[in-house]
C-alpha positions in Angstrom: 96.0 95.8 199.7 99.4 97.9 198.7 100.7 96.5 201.7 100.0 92.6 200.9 101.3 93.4 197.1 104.7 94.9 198.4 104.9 91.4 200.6 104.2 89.3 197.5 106.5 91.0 195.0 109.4 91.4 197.6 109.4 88.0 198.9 109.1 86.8 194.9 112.5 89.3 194.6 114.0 87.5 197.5 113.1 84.4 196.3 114.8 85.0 192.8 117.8 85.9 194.7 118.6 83.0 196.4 117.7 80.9 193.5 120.8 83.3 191.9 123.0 82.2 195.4 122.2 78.8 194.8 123.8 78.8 191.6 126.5 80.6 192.4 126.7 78.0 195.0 127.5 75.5 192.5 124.3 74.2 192.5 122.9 72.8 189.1 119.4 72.4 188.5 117.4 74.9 186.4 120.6 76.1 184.7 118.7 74.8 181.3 116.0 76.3 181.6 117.6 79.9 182.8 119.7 80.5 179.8 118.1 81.0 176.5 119.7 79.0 173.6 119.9 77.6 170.1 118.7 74.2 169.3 116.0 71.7 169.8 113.9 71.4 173.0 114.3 67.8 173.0 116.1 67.3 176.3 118.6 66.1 175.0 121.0 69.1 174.6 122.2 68.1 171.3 122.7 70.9 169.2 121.5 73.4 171.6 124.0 76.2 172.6 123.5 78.4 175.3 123.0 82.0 173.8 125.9 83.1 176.7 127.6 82.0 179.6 126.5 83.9 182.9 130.1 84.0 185.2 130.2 84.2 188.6 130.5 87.2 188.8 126.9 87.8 186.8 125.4 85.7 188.8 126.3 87.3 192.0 125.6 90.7 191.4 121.8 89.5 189.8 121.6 87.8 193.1 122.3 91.2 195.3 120.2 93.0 192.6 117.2 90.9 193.1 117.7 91.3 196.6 118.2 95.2 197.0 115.2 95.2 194.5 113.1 93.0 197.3 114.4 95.2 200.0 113.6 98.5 198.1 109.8 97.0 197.5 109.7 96.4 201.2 110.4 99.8 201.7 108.4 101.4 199.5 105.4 99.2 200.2 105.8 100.7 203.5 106.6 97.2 205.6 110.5 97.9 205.9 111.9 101.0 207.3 112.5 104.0 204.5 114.9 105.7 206.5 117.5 104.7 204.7 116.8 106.4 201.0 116.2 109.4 200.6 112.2 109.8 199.9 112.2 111.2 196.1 114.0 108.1 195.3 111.2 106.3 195.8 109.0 107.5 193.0 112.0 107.2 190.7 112.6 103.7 191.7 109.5 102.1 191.9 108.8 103.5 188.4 112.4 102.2 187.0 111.6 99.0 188.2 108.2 98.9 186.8 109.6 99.4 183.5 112.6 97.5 184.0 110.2 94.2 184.5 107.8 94.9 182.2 110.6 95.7 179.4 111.3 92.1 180.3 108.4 90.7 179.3 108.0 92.4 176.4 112.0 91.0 175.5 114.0 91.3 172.8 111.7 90.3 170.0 114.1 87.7 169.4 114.8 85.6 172.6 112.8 86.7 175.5 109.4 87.6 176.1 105.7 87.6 175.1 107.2 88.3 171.6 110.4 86.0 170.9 110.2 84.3 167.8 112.7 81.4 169.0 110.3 79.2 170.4 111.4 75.8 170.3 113.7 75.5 173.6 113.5 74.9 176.9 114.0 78.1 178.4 111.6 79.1 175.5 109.0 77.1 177.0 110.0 78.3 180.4 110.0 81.5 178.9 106.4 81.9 177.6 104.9 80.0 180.9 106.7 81.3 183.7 109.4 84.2 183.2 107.7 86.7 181.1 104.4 86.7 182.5 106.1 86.8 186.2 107.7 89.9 184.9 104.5 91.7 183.7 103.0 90.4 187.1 105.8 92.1 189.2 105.9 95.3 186.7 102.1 96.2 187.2 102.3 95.2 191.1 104.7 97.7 191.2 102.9 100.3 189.4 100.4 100.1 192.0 102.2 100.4 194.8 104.1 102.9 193.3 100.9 105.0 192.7 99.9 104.2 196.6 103.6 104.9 198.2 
């Protein structure tokens, strides 16, 4: 069962990634909904400011994040080789992602997360349906296979 929950989360990691790659492709769609901002949730974009600007740069090194992260769940889910880090990092990483994702869904108390009280946006909506609960999904998965590696 570990092993199945290591395949899900990493390829969800991997996923995330290139959905990062596309963008810094150039590619546009999603951007709205990816940013948290100010304003109305109309679709209109009137009014609404993007809270910041991601650069290139961001958005390249979330993308190699997202996909180390995959890589190290592969690994530590036992389905990629762990050769390659040392063992007691597993433990340590496994756990700091775990918290790193579920600190996510918790948020900020302000613009992310289960408990944002800006609620009227698109990436609010997002947000609240898809983002934060996909966080405490992946932070408990990797609890478990923490716990099992």
């Amino acid at each position: 069962m570990f092993n199945l929950l290591a395949w899900i989360v990493g390829l969800i990691l991997m996923l995330l990634s290139g959905i990062h790659l596309y963008w810094l492709a150039g590619g546009k769609k999603g951007i709205a909904a990816a940013v948290p901002s100010t304003g109305s949730s109309t679709g209109s974009g009137m009014g609404s400011r993007p809270l910041f600007l991601p650069t290139m740069a961001a958005t390249g090194a979330v993308a190699i994040a997202l996909a180390a992260a995959g890589w190290f769940v592969f690994a530590l889910g036992g389905v990629a080789n762990r050769s390659v880090i040392p063992d007691f990092l597993f433990p340590v990483g496994g756990w700091t992602l775990s918290a790193v994702f579920m600190l996510r869904a918790v948020g900020d108390l302000r613009w992310v997360g289960f408990f944002k009280k800006h609620k009227g946006t698109v990436f609010a909506r997002w947000d609240s349906a898809l983002y934060a609960p996909l966080c405490a999904f992946l932070g408990v998965c990797l609890m478990l296979i923490t716990l099992e590696a």
